[in-house]
C-alpha positions as CSV (number, residue, x, y, z in Angstrom):
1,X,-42.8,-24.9,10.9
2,X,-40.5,-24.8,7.6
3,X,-38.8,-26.7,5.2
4,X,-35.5,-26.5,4.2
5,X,-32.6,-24.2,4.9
6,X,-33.0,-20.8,3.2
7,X,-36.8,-20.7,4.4
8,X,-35.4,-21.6,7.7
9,X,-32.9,-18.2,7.4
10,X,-35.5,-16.5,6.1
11,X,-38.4,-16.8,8.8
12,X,-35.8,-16.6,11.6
13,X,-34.4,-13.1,10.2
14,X,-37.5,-11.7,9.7
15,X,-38.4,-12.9,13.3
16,X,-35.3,-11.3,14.5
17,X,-36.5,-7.9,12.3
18,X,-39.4,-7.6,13.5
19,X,-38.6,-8.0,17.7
20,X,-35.8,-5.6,16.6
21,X,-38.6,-3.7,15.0
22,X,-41.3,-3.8,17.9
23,X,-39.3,-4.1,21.4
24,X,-36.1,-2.2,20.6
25,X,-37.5,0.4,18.5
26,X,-34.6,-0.1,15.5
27,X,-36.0,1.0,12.3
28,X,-32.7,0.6,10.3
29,X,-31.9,-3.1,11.4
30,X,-28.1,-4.7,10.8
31,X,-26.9,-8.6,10.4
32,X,-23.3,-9.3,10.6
33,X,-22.4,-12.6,8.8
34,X,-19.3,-14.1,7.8
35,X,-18.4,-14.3,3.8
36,X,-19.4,-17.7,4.4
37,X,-22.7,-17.7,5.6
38,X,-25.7,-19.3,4.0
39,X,-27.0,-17.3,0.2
40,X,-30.3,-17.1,1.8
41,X,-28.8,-14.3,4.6
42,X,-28.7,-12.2,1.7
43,X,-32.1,-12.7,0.3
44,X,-33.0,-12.3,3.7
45,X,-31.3,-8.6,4.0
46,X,-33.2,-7.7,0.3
47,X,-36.5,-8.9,1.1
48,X,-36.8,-7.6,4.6
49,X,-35.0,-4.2,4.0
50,X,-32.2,-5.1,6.3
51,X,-28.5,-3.7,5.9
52,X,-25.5,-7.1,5.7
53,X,-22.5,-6.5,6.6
54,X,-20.2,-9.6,5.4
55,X,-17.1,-10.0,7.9
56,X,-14.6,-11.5,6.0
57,X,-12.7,-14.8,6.6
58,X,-9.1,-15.4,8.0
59,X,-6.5,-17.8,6.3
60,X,-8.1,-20.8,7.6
61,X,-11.4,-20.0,6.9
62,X,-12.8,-18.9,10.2
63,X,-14.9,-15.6,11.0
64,X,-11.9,-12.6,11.9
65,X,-13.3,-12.1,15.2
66,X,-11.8,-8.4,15.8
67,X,-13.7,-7.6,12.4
68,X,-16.5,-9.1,13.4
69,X,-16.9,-6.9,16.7
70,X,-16.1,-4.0,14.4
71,X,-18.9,-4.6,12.7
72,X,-21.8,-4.6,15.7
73,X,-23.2,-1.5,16.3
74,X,-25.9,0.0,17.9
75,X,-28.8,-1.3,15.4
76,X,-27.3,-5.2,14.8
77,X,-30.3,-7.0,15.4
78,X,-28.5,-10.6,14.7
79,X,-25.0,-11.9,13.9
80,X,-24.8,-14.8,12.3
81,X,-22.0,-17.8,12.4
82,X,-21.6,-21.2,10.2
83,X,-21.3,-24.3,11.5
84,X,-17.5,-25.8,11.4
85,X,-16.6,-27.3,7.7
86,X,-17.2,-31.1,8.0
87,X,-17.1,-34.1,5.8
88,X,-18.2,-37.3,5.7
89,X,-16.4,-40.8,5.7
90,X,-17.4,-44.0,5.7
91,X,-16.9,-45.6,9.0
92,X,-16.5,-49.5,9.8
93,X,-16.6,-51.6,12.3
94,X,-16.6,-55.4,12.2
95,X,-19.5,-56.3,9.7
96,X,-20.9,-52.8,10.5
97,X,-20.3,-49.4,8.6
98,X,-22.2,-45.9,8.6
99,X,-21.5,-42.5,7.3
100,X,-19.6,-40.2,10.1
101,X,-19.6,-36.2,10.3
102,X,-15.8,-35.2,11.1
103,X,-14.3,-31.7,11.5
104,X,-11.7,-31.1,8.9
105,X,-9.1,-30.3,10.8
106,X,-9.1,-33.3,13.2
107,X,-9.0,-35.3,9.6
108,X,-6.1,-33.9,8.2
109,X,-3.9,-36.5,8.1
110,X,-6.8,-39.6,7.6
């Protein structure tokens, strides 16, 4: 069990390390990740001696897939992804309302 995001990252790379480590016999263990992954993939990579390689971002700020292939070799023991960018609006119905989650590019014109 852990709390919050970047101990979340943290446990699951060093899981991911350590399988790497002990099944697939990779002693110089890769992570791809996009330029916009989560801070804590990098603390990740310096506290678990782990090499990142940062893919970078296209011109709407999604992974570059062909870069991202590039970048998987032979000791990638995880690539890593983002969730899509969202943002919340206030949503109302009748006398009710709530907080929504909505993709930005579905709300580009709201």
């Amino acid at each position: 069990m852990t709390t919050g995001g970047t101990e979340s990252i943290l446990m699951a790379v060093k899981a991911y390390r350590d399988y790497a480590r002990d099944v697939r016999g990779i002693t110089k263990p890769v992570m791809v990740v996009p330029t916009s992954a989560h801070a804590a993939f990098d603390k990740a990579a310096a506290y678990f001696q782990i090499v990142i390689r940062h893919v970078p971002l296209t011109d709407d700020y999604t992974v570059n897939i062909a870069r991202m292939k590039r970048a998987i070799g032979k000791n990638t023991i995880l690539v890593g992804t983002v969730c899509p960018v969202i943002f919340l609006k206030w949503v109302t119905w009748g006398k009710r309302s709530t907080l929504a989650l909505f993709p930005i590019r579905e709300t580009e014109n709201a």
